[in-house]
C-alpha positions as CSV (number, residue, x, y, z in Angstrom):
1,X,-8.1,30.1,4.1
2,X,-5.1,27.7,4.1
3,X,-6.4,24.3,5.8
4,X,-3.5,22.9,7.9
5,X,-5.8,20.2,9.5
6,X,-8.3,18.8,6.6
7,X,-11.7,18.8,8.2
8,X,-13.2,15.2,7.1
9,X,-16.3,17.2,5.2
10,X,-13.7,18.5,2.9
11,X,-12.0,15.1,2.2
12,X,-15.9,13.7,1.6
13,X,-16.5,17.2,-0.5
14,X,-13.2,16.4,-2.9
15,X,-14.5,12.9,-3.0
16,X,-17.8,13.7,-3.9
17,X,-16.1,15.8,-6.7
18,X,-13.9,13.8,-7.7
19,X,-16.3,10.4,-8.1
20,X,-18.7,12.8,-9.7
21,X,-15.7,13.1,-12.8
22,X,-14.9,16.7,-11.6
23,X,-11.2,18.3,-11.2
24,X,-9.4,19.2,-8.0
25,X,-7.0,21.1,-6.9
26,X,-4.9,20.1,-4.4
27,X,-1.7,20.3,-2.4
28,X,1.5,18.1,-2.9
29,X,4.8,18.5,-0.8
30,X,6.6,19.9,-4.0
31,X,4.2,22.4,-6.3
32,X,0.4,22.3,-6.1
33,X,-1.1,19.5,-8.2
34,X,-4.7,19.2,-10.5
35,X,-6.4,15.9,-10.1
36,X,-8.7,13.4,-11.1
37,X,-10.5,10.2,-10.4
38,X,-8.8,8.2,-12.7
39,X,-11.2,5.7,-13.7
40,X,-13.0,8.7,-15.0
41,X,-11.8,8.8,-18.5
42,X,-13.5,12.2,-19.1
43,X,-12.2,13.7,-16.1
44,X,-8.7,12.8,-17.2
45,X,-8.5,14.2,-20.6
46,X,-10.4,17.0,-19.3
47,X,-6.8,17.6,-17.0
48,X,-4.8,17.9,-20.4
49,X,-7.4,20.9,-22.1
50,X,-7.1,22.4,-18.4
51,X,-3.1,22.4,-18.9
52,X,-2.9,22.9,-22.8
53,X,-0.8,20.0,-22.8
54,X,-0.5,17.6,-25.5
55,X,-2.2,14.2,-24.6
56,X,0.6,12.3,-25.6
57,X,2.1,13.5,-22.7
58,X,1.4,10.5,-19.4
59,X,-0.1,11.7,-16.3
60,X,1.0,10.2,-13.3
61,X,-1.0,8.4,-10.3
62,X,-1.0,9.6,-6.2
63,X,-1.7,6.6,-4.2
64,X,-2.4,6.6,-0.8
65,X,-1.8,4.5,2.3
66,X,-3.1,1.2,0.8
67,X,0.1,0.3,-1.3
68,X,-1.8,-2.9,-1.9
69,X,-4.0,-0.5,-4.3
70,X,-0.3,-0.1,-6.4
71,X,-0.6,-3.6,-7.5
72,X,-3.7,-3.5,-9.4
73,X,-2.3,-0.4,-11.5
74,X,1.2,-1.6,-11.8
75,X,3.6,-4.0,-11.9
76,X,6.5,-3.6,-9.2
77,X,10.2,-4.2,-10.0
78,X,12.4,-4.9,-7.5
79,X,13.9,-1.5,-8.0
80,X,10.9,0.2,-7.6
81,X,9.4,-1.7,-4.2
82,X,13.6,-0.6,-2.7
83,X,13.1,2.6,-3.4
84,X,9.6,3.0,-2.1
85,X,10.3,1.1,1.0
86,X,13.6,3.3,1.8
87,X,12.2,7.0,0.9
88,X,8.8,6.5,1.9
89,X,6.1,8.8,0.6
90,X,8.1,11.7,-1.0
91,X,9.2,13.8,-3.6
92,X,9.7,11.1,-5.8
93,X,7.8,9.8,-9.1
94,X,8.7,6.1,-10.4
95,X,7.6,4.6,-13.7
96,X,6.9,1.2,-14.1
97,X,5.3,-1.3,-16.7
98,X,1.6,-0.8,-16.2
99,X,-0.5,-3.8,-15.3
100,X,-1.8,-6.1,-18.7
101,X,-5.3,-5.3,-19.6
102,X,-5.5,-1.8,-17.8
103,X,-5.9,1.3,-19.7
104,X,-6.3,5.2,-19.3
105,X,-5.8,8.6,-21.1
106,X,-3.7,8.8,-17.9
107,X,-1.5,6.2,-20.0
108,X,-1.5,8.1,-23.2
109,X,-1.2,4.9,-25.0
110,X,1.5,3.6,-23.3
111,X,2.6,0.8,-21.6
112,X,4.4,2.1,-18.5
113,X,3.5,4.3,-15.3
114,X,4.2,6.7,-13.2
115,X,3.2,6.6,-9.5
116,X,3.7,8.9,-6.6
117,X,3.0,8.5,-2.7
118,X,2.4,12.0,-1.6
119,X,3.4,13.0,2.2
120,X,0.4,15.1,2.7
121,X,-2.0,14.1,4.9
122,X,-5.1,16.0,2.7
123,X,-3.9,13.7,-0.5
124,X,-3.5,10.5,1.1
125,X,-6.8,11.0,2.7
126,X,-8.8,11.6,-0.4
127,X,-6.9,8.3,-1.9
128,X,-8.1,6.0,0.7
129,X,-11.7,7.4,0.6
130,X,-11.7,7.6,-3.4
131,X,-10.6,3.9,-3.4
132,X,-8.6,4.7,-6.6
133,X,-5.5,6.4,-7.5
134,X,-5.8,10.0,-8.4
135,X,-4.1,11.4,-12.0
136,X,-2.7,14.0,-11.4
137,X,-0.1,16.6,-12.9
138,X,1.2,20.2,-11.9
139,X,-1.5,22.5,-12.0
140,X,0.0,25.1,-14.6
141,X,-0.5,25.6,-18.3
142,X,1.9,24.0,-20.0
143,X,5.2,25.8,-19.9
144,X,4.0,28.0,-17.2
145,X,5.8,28.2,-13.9
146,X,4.6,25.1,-11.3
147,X,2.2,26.5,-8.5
148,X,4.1,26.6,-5.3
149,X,0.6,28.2,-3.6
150,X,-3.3,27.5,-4.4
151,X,-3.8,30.8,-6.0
152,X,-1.3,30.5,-8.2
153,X,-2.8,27.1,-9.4
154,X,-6.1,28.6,-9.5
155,X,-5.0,31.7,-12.0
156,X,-3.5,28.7,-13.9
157,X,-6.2,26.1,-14.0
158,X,-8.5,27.2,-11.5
159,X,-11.8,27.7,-14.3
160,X,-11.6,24.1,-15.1
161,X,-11.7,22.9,-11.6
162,X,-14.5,22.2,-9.4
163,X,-12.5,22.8,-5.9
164,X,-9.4,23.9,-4.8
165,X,-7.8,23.2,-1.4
166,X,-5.3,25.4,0.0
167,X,-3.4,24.3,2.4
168,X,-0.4,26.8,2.1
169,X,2.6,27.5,-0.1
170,X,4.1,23.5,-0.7
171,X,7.5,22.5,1.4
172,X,9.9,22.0,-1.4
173,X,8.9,24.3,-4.3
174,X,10.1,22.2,-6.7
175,X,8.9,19.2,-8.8
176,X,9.4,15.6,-8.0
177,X,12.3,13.7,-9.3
178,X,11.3,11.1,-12.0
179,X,12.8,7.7,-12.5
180,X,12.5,5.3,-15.1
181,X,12.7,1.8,-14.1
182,X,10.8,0.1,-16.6
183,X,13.6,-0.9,-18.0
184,X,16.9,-2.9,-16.6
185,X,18.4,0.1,-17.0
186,X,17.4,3.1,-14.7
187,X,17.2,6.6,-15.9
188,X,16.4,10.2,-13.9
189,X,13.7,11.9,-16.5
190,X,13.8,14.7,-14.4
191,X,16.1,15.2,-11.4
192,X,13.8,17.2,-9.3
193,X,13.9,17.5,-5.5
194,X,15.6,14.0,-4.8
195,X,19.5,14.2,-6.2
196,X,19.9,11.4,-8.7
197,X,23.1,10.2,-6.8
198,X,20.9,9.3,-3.4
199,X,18.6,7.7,-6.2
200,X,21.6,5.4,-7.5
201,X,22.9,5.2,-3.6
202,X,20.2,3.1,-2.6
203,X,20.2,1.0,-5.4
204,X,23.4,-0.3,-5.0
205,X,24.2,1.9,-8.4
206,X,27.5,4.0,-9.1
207,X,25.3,6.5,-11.1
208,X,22.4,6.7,-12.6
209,X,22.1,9.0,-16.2
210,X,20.0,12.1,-15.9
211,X,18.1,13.3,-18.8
212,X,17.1,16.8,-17.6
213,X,17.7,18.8,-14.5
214,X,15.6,21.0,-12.1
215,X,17.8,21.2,-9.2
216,X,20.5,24.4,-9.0
């Protein structure tokens, strides 16, 4: 049944899960996502066997309300805290230097981050309760099509996960755009359901390069 107002003993029931170093499945506003508490290092890497995907491969984080929670995982350029402050929560992933002395599977040895501010209610409620970021990725195999609806996720993924919350088929249906600004100079990854030009717009850019494409 899709939930389209989270009861709180769901939230508490993911959180429970989650704390406990199970996997979720949950809802974004672009495909449905499987997620971890990610100071759970045996939850995380138990996300890439879920996905068959190669753990060299970053996760990214969902953050919730608190954006004061952002600074202990990551260091904010002045690019990043624009873009956050003009788009709001969104369909929007941006990487960033990672804070010194922090590590993670999530990081896959790196040095950088991706985070995410998710504009769905059910996500930013777990957050806030969890009192950590969640990492989180697509819940497909790798190189299978991106859930758009929690049983698609949960033919996908579903045995490795503890819950699954439906909450209908996702807004957009397509992934998030990625942007690289960990370094001065910004790149689109993947040009997802934010245009890269309305990226570069806001930062005062003429363009910004794309790398790879999802949008038609």
């Amino acid at each position: 049944m899709p939930v389209n107002q989270p009861h709180p003993s769901l939230i508490d029931r993911a959180v429970e899960l989650l704390r406990a170093g199970e996997l979720v499945i949950l809802p974004t506003d672009t495909v449905y996502g499987i997620a971890a508490d990610v100071r759970c290092d045996d939850a995380v890497e138990a996300i890439y066997r879920a996905k068959q995907r190669d753990p060299s491969q970053p996760l990214q984080l969902l953050f919730g309300r608190d954006t004061s929670l952002l600074e202990r995982y990551a260091q904010l350029t002045p690019a990043a805290l624009r873009l956050v402050e003009v788009l709001g929560p969104g369909a929007w992933t941006i990487i960033v230097p990672c804070r010194p002395g922090w590590s993670s599977p999530a990081l896959s040895g790196g040095t950088t981050v991706g985070f995410r501010i998710v504009p769905v209610d059910i996500v930013l409620d777990i957050v806030d309760a969890l009192g950590a970021p969640l990492a989180a990725t697509s819940a497909n195999v790798h190189g299978g099509p991106s859930p758009v609806t929690a049983d698609e996720a949960a033919r996908q993924v579903g045995p490795f996960c503890a819950m699954t919350i439906d909450a209908g088929p996702t807004a957009q249906g397509i992934d998030s755009t990625v942007i690289d600004l960990s370094t001065d100079e910004p790149v689109v990854l993947r040009e997802g359901a934010i245009a890269a030009a309305d990226l570069a717009r806001i930062l005062g850019l003429a363009a910004i390069p794309v790398r790879r494409s999802l949008r038609p």
